[in-house]
C-alpha angles and dihedrals in degrees: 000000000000085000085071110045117094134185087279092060089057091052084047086059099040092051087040098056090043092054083051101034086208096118147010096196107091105212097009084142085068127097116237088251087055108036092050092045088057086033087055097060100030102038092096092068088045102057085047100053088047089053090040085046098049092059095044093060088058100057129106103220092050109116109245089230083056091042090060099046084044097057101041076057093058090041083055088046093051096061095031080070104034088053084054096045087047096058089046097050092245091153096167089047095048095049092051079059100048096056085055090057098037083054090051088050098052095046081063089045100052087172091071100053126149107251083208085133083067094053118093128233094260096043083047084056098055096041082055096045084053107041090046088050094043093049083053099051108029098057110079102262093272111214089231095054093053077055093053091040089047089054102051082035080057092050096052086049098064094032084059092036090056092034088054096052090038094058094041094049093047083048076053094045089044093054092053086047098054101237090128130047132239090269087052097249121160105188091342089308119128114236113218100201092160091062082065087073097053099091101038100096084042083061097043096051083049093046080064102027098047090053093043082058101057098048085049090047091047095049084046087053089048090051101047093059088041096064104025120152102189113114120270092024082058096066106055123081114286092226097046099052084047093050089046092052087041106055087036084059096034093110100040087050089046087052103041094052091046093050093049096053086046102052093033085053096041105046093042087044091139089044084063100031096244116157121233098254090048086049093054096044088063093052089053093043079056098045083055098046083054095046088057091047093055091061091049088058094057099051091050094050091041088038083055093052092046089052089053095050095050084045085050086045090056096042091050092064088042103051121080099190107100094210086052082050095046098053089048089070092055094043086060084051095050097044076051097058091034086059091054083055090049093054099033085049090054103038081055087053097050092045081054094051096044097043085052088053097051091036090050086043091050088049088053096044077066092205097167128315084264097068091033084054094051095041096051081053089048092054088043080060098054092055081047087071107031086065095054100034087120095066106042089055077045085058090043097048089050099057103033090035121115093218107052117201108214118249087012103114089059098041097044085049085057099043088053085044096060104032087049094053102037093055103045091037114053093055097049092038081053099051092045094057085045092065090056095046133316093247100061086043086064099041083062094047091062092043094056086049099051084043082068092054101036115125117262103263082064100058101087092223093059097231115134118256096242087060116037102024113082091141149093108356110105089230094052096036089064095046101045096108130036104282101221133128097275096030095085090067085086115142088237090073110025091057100082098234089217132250117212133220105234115181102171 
């Protein structure tokens, strides 16, 4: 029965169950074994639509009479997917579903509404501290949320490892140029540069460790769907749910191994007896493999895009409700714009990249301690915007995109604001306030984590904390993308993000 249905048949159901209001659940008729061996292989457009979905609803020019067939889509979307997650074990995932329907349920209970309007901003802090803590530790530790967590861990890493040469080389610089005395004084105020070197064995150990979790994460992940015994993936060849997990996480797992030789090789250079400029060619081999990489990245997610439109295309001379027809349209518009963002996200990515490579290039020519200060900020700077990627193609999308979101220029500007600095900020902060003694440095590392959390009239951009802080706090920072079983084959972490031998 199952071998025959095809995504059409899910949009059949879904239109089906909204003409006759008796259900929101397409295929509830199905058995677990059925319904995941048509969820396997159609999961990915459905994943699509919901997100698709998601940004239509929120858009001005769609008619109200579209808006209320789309929604009760994404509702149906919702626990199309959360039925699926549920049979995998995907607990974080399912979960992420189940607040979207719970949302849907109490808009059509308005006696049960949140009296969130009646809290005030610092109640609303410490809700969304809790409820951020509580969603970390109450789900079982989901082996595709450590991946998340080891990817943003991963980010941090490098943003602290640049902001601490940055800051020992300007110390460097300072000396030459004479701003602080022979005694390394600023103002009467010792400067400790050799505390800058305390936590770089510490970031060496992670560079290897952090990588040799996520391939062991990733194999744990293949073999968990391998040899599930939950009904319905059960009930789907072994070696086909393991080939299909495999090839999904390849270039994660290619990137990942690479990434752990070379870092393994490169910051135990002297262990292998490996010279300096060997040491640094293989940095710069790696820098290039990511690059590649990069580029693969974008195809795949632009090549996605391309497969739903020509599904759309096809569904479009099939369906006979004119709503359903009528959504469709904006849909096309929306995978356009979606398109501009996926392009915008990864061009961003590869300025990043490239602007790491010269910069790094720049550090090992060794001109003077004035052009190797200014090169390890510049690469600061393109991590800078690898971790907020997201929101910069957000704020291009918003202003070249057909359907405009009201509100959503400011409060994407905003968004990429924030992430940006708060990415690039808190490490180098850190690593400042280290140089002048290691309890002010963690002073500041608490500060930069309660500024996450501070109530909204304190964010000087005046945007409130639920919308515009995903980092740093350790709580959010797991928790910034879906955390499902393919989620985690985000760009952000399958490009490596680089660690670099430095043997100064």
């Amino acid at each position: 029965m199952t071998a025959d249905l095809s995504f059409f048949d899910y949009k059949r159901a879904v239109i089906t169950g909204y003409e006759s209001q008796s259900t929101v659940t397409p295929f509830h008729d199905l058995g677990d074994t059925e319904f995941y061996r048509f969820s396997f292989y159609n999961r990915g457009s459905a994943e699509l639509q919901y997100k698709l979905l998601n940004m239509l609803v929120k858009v001005e020019e769609l008619p109200e009479h579209y808006r209320k067939q789309a929604e009760y889509y994404i509702e149906a979307g919702a626990r199309f997917l959360k039925r699926d997650a549920d049979i995998a074990d995907n607990t974080a995932e399912a979960k992420n579903y189940a607040e979207k329907i719970d949302y849907f349920e109490k808009r059509r209970a308005p006696d049960e509404q949140a009296v969130d309007a009646t809290m005030t901003d610092w109640q609303k802090s410490v809700d969304r501290f809790h409820k951020d803590l509580e969603y970390f530790v109450s789900a079982p530790l989901h082996v595709s949320k450590i991946i998340t967590l080891l990817s943003y861990t991963n980010l941090y890493r490098l943003v602290t490892l640049f902001s601490r040469l940055s800051v020992k080389f300007f110390w460097t610089l300072a000396s030459e140029q004479h701003w602080i005395d022979a005694q390394d004084k600023l103002f009467g105020y010792a400067v400790q540069r050799p505390a800058l070197d305390i936590p770089a064995a510490g970031l060496n150990f992670i560079s290897v460790a952090l990588f040799a979790a996520r391939l062991a994460a990733h194999g744990a992940m293949i073999y968990k769907h391998a040899r599930s015994k939950r009904a319905g993936e059960k009930d789907i060849d072994a070696w086909d749910r393991a080939m299909h997990e495999f090839f999904a996480r390849l270039i994660n797992i290619m990137n990942d191994f690479a990434w752990v030789i070379i870092n393994l090789l490169t910051n135990y250079a002297a262990v292998w007896g490996i010279a300096d400029p060997l040491s640094n060619a293989l940095v710069m081999v790696a820098l290039a493999w990511d690059f590649s990489w990069l580029l693969i990245h974008w195809y795949r997610e632009n090549n996605a895009w391309n497969e739903e439109k020509a599904k759309l295309v096809a569904w479009s001379q099939e369906s006979t409700d004119s709503n359903d027809l009528g959504i469709i349209r904006f849909q096309m518009r929306m995978i356009a714009d979606l398109k501009i963002e996926t392009h915008a996200k990864y061009a961003f990515m590869v300025l990043a990249c490239a602007l790491i490579i010269t910069s790094y290039s720049l550090f090992l020519l060794g001109i003077s301690a004035l052009v190797s200060t200014v090169a390890l900020c510049v690469c600061v700077v393109g991590f800078a915007m690898y971790g907020s990627a997201d929101e910069f193609a957000g704020v291009v999308r918003a202003y070249l995109g057909d359907l405009q979101i009201r509100g959503e220029r400011e409060e994407m500007r905003a968004k990429f604001f924030n992430t940006f600095t708060k990415t690039m900020l808190p490490p180098f902060i850190v690593m400042g306030l280290l140089s002048l003694g290691w309890q002010v440095a963690v002073l500041g590392a608490i500060a930069a984590v309660a500024y996450s959390y501070a109530p909204a009239k304190w964010d000087c951009r005046g945007i409130p904390p639920e919308e515009g802080n995903a980092l740093p706090a350790m709580a959010t920072v797991a928790l910034a993308n879906p955390n499902d079983d393919t989620s985690d084959l985000d760009p952000l972490e399958a490009i490596g993000l680089n660690d670099f031998a430095m043997h100064k």
